[in-house]
Each structure stands twice: as structure tokens, then as C-alpha cells.
C-alpha beads as a LAMMPS data file, in Angstrom:
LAMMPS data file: protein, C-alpha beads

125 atoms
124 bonds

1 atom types
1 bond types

-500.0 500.0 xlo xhi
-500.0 500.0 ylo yhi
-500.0 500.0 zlo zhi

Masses

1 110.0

Atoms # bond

1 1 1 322.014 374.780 -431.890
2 1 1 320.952 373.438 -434.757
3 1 1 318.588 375.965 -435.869
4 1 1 321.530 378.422 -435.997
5 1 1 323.305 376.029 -438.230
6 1 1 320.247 375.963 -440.599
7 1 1 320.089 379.727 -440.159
8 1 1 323.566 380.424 -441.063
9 1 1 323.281 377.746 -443.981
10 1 1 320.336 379.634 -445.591
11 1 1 322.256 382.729 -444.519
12 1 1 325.018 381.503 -446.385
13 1 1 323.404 379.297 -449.733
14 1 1 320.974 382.279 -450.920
15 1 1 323.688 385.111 -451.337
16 1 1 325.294 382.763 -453.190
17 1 1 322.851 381.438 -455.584
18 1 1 321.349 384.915 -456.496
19 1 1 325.316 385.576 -457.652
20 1 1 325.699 382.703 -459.377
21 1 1 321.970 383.447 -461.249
22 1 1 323.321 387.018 -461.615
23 1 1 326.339 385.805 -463.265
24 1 1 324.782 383.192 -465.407
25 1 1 322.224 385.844 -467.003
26 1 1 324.783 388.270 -467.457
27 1 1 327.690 386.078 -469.089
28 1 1 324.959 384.161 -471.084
29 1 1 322.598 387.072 -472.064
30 1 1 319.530 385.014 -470.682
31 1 1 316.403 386.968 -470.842
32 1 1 314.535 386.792 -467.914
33 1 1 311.203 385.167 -468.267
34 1 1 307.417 386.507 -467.280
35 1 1 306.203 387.154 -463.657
36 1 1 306.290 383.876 -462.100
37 1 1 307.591 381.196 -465.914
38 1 1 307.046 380.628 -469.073
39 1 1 306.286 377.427 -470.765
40 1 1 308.358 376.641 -473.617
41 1 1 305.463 374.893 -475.606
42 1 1 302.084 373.603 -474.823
43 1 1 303.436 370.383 -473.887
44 1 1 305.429 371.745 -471.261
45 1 1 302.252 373.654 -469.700
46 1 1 300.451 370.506 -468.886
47 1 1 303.128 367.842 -468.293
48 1 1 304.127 370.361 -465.371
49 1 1 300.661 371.206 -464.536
50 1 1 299.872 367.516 -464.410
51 1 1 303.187 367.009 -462.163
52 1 1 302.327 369.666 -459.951
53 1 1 299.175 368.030 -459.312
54 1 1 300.278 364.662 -458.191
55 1 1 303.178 365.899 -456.591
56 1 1 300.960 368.517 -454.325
57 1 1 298.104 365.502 -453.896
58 1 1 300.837 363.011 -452.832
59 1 1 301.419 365.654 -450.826
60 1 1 298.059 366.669 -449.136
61 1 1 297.682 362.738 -448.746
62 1 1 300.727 362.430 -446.665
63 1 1 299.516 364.925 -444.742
64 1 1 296.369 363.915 -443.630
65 1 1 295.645 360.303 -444.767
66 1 1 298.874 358.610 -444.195
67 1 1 299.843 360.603 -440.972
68 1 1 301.285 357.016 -439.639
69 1 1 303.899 356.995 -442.440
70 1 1 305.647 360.152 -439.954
71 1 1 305.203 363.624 -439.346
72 1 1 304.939 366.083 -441.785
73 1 1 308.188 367.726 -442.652
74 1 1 308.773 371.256 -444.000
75 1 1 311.072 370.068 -446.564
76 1 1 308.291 367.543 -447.853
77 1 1 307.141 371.026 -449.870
78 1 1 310.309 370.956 -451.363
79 1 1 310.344 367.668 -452.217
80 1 1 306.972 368.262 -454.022
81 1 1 309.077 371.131 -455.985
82 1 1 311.690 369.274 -457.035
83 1 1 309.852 367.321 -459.715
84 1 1 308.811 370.192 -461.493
85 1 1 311.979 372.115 -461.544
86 1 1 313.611 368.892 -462.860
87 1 1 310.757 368.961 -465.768
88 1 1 311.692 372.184 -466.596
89 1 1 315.265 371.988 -466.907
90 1 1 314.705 368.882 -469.268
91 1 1 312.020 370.976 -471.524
92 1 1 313.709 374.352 -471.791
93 1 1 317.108 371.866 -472.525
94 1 1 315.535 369.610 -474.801
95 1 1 313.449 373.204 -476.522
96 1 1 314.693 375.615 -476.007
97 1 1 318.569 375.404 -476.032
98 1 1 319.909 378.530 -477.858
99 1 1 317.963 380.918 -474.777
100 1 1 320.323 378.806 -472.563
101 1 1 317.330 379.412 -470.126
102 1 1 317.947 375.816 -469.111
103 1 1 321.159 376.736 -467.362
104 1 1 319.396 378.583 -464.784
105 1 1 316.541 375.975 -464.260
106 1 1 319.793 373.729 -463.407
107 1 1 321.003 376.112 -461.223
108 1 1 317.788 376.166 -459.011
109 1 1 317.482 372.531 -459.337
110 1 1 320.699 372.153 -457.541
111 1 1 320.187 374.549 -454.889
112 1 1 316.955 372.754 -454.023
113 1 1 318.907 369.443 -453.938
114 1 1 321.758 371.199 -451.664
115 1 1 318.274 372.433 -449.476
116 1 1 316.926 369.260 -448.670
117 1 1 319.925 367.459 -448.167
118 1 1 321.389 370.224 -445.836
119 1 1 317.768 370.421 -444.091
120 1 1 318.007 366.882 -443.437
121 1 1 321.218 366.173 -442.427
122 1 1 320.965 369.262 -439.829
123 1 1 316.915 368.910 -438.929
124 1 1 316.306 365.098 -438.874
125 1 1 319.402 363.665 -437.639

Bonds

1 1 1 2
2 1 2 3
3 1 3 4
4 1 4 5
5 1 5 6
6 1 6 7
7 1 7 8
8 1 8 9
9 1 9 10
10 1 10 11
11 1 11 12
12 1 12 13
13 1 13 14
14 1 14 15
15 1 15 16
16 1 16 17
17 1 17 18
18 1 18 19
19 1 19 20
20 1 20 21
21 1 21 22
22 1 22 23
23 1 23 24
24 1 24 25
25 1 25 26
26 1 26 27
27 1 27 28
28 1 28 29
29 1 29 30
30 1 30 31
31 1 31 32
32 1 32 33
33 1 33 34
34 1 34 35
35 1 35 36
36 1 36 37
37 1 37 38
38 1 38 39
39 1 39 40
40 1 40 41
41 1 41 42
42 1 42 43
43 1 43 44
44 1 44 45
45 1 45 46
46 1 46 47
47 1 47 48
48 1 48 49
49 1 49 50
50 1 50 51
51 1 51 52
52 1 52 53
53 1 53 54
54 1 54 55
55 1 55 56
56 1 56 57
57 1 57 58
58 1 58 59
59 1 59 60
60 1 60 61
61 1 61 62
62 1 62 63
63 1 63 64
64 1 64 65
65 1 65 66
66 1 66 67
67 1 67 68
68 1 68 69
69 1 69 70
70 1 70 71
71 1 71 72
72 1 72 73
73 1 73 74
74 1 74 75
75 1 75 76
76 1 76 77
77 1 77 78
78 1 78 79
79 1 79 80
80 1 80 81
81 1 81 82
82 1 82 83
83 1 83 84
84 1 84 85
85 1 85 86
86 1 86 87
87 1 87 88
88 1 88 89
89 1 89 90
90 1 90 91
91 1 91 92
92 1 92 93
93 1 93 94
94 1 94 95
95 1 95 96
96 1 96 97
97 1 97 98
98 1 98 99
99 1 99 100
100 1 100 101
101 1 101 102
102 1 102 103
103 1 103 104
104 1 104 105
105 1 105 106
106 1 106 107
107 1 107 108
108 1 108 109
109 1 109 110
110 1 110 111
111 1 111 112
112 1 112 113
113 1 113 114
114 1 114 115
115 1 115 116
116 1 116 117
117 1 117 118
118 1 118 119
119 1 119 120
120 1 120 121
121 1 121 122
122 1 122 123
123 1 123 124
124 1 124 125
């Protein structure tokens, strides 16, 4: 039963956050960035390539050092994510405000926050 619930919750929360990205590029005139981001500056490149790295070794550690802290989760990935989404909405805000390119990294940020907090409430408890 519950796996319906997360099914119909996904079903549900990505519909609506490809129209709300739709809408905020369009009303905004964002330009959309490169293939997969683009760094603002140089700064940005390695503060989230240096987050990224913790966040993914924390991660890989949790895994398979500290396997008596509890089982690996599928929304532990996420939570390795979140990090460097919140770095980027703080660069391309505190950069990069005119492109307004920040109002889509806040976007995303929130839908990852609604993720793990629906994936928890429905999964873990």
C-alpha cells in the first residue's frame, strides 16, 4: 500500500515541477544552461566539486563502513544531493542575480526537500 502512495506521489510531484520550471523560464526569460550545469565562476566549480566529494564519501562510508549506524536508504542519495543544489542556489543568487537562474536552482531545491520528506514519512514510518 504504501508503494502506491509513493507511486502516485512521484506520479503527482514531477508533472508539477516540470510546470512550474516551464513557467519560471518562460515568465523570467531564463536561459537554459549547458548539458548537465554551468558554474557561475571558478569558485563555484570547486566548492561544489569539493562538496560533492564529501557528500558522496560520507556516503560510500555509510554504506559499507558504518553499516551498524542502519541500512542503507535510497533517499540517502538524495540526501547527498541536497548539499550541492543548496550551493548552487546560494552562488548563482549571490553571482549571478540578473539571469535569475537562481530561481530555478530554488525550485529543485524544494522539490528535493518535498522528496525526502514525503519518502520518509511514507517509506520509513
Amino acid at each position: 500500500m504504501q508503494d502506491l502512495y509513493i507511486m502516485y506521489g512521484a506520479i503527482l510531484l514531477l508533472p508539477i515541477y516540470w510546470i512550474s520550471d516551464w513557467f519560471l523560464t518562460k515568465k523570467y526569460n531564463i536561459k537554459k544552461e549547458g548539458f548537465l550545469y554551468t558554474f557561475v565562476n571558478g569558485s563555484h566549480k570547486w566548492g561544489a566539486i569539493l562538496i560533492l566529494t564529501v557528500s558522496l564519501t560520507l556516503l560510500l562510508m555509510h554504506v559499507f563502513v558504518l553499516e551498524f549506524a542502519g541500512p542503507f536508504k535510497p533517499n540517502h542519495i538524495v540526501l547527498a544531493i541536497l548539499p550541492f543544489s543548496f550551493f548552487n542556489m546560494l552562488m548563482e543568487y549571490k553571482y549571478e542575480r540578473d539571469s535569475k537562474r537562481y530561481l530555478r536552482s530554488i525550485l529543485y531545491t524544494i522539490f528535493l526537500l518535498i522528496f525526502i520528506v514525503g519518502f520518509e514519512l511514507f517509506v520509513v514510518m
